[in-house]
N, C-alpha and C positions, 0 to 999 in steps of 0.2 A: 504494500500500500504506500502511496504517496505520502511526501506530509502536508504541505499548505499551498493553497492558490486564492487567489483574490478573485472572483466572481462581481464584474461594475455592469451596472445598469445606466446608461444618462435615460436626459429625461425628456420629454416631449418638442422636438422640436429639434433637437441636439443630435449629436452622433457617438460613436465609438470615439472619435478623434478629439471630444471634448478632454479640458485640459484638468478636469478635475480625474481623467481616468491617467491622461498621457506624461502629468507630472508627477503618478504614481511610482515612487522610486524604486519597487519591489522587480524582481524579477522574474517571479512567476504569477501571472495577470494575465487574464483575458476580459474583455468586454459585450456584451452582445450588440446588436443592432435589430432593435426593434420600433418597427414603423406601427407607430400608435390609433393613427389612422384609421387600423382596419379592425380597432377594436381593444378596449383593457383584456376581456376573455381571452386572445387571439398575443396580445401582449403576456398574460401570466401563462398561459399554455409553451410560447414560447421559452418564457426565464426558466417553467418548469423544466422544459427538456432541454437545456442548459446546464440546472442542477444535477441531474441525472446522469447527462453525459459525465460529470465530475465524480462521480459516486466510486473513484477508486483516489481519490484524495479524504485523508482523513481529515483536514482540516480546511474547510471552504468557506472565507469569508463574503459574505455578501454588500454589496456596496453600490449606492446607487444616488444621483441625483435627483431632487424633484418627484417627479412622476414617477423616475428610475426608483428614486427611495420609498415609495408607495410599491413597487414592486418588489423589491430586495427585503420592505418588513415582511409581504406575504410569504418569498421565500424563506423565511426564517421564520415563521408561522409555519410553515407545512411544514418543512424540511429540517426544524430545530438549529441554522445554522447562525453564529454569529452575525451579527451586520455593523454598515455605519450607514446612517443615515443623514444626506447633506440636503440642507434646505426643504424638508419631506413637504411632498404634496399627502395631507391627508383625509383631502376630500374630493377625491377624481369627480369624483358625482360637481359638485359645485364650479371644481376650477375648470375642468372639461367633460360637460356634460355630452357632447357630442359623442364619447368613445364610450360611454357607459352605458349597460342596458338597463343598469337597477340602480340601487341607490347601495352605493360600495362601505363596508364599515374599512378603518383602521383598528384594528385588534392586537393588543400587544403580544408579543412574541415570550414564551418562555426562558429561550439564550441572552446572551449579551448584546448590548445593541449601545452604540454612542451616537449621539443626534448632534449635526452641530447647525444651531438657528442663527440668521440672523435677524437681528432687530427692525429692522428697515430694508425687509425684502417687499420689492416692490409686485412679486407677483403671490407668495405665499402670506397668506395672513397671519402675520404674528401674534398676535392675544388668542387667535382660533387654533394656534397651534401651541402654545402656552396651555392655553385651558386643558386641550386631550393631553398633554406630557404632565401637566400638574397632577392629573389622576391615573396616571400608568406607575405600573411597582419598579422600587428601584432597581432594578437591571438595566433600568433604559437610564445611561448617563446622559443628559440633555447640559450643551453646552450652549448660552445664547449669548453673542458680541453685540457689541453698538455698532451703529452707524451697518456699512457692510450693502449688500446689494444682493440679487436675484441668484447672479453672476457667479456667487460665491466662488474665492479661488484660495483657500486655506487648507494650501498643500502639507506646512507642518501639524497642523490642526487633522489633517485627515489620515493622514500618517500615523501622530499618536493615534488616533481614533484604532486604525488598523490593528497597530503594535496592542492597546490595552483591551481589542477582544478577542486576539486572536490567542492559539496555542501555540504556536510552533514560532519561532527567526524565521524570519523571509526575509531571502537571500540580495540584498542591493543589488541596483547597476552599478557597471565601473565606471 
């Protein structure tokens, strides 16, 4: 068996080539590419057989931007894996109702999970996302900065994130 891989989701709108996946310093990472487009169902089907494909790594963190981070809690909801969650969309139903057929909950995950929010993200609402972390149990480290943007690009931020739920050293770029 393997031992650790980073599993990154971006988020609606973004790509694999976003820079919160690409200034991931780790070495072993992948990204998926998922077009939201044709669905959140059709979006978590895909992350699922993602997680799957990894099922010979013992240690799979999950990690996802935005929309991505709405998909990376579920995987870590079904799949029990770590995650970090950056800037989370936790209302696909509200922020994109287009892609949703129902009305989607956020449910917290039984593994580790680090959220890092910011305070003045101009697409995620902050006090609505305040409020759901204020009553989730502490496994979910929730980290919120000032100021900050949508954008977020808090590549040491996301790194500890990585480094404090993960189990295993994941091995640097040179």
């Amino acid at each position: 068996m393997k031992d650790s891989i980073i599993l990154f989701f971006h988020g609606y709108g973004s790509s694999v080539n976003t820079d919160k996946f690409t200034n991931i310093i780790f070495t072993n990472k992948v990204a998926v590419a998922i077009d939201y487009d044709d669905g959140l169902e059709n979006a978590l089907a895909i992350a699922s057989k993602a997680v799957e494909d990894l099922s010979d790594y013992e240690d799979v963190i999950v990690v996802g931007h935005s929309m991505g981070a709405y998909i990376a809690n579920a995987m870590s909801v079904k799949y029990g894996h770590n995650a970090v969650l950056i800037s989370p969309c936790i209302n696909p139903t509200l922020n994109r109702p287009e892609i949703c057929d129902d009305n989607t909950k956020f449910i917290p995950s039984k593994a580790d999970v680090a959220v890092l929010v910011e305070k003045d993200d101009e697409v995620i609402d902050y006090n609505g996302v305040k409020a759901v972390f204020d009553n989730f149990p502490d496994n979910y480290d929730v980290k919120y900065f000032d100021n900050g943007h949508h954008r977020i690009c808090r590549t040491p931020d996301i790194i500890d994130g990585i480094q404090d739920v993960g189990k295993y050293k994941y091995p640097v770029l040179s």
